[in-house]
C-alpha positions in Angstrom: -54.1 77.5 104.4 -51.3 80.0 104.8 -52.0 83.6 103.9 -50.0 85.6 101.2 -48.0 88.3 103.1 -47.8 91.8 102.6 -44.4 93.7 100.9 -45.3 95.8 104.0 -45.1 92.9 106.9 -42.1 91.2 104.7 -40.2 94.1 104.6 -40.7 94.6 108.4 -39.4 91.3 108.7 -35.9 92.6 107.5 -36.1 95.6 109.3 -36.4 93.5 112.0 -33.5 91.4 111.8 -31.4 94.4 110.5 -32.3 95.8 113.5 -31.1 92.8 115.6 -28.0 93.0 113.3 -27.1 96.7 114.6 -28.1 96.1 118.3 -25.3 93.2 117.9 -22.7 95.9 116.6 -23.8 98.2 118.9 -22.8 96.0 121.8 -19.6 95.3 120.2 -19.1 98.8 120.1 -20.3 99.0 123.6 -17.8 96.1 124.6 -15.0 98.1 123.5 -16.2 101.5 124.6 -16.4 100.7 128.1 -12.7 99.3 128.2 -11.4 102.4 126.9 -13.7 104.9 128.6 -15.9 103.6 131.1 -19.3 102.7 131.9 -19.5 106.8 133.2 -18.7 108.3 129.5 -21.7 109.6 127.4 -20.5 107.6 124.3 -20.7 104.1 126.0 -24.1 105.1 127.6 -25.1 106.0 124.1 -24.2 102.4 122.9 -26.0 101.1 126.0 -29.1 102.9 125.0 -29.0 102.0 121.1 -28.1 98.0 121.9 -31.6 98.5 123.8 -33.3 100.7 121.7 -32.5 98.6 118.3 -33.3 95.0 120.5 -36.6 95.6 121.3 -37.2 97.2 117.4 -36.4 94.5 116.4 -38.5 92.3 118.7 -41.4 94.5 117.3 -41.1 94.5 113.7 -40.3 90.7 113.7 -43.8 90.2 115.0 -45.5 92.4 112.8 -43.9 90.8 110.1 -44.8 87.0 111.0 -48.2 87.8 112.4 -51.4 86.8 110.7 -53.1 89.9 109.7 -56.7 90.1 108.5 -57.6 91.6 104.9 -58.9 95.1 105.7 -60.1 95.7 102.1 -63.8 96.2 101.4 -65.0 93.9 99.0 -67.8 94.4 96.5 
């Protein structure tokens, strides 16, 4: 039997894939960045590190969001 989720782990579920949504824009930005201004300027480094950054976010929140959790509430 599948378990009801929690508005918690479903919302992280769409943080999740929001999040995979800006590392995508963030490596088109990044694409773009480095043909104007190089891999040396801050600004394309700053892409580099938010494509990164907003990847593995939303590697973690996509897992906490499908994972089966246990019922932490103390029952009478």
């Amino acid at each position: 039997m599948k378990k009801q989720k929690s508005v918690l782990q479903k919302s992280s579920v769409i943080i999740g894939y929001v999040c995979f949504l800006l590392a995508v824009l963030c490596a088109i930005a990044l694409y773009f960045k480095n043909q104007e201004l190089g891999m040396q300027d801050p600004v394309t480094v700053s892409f580099l590190a938010a494509t990164f950054f907003f990847t593995l976010i939303g590697f973690v929140f996509t897992i906490i969001g499908k994972a089966d959790l246990p019922d932490f509430n103390i029952k009478k």
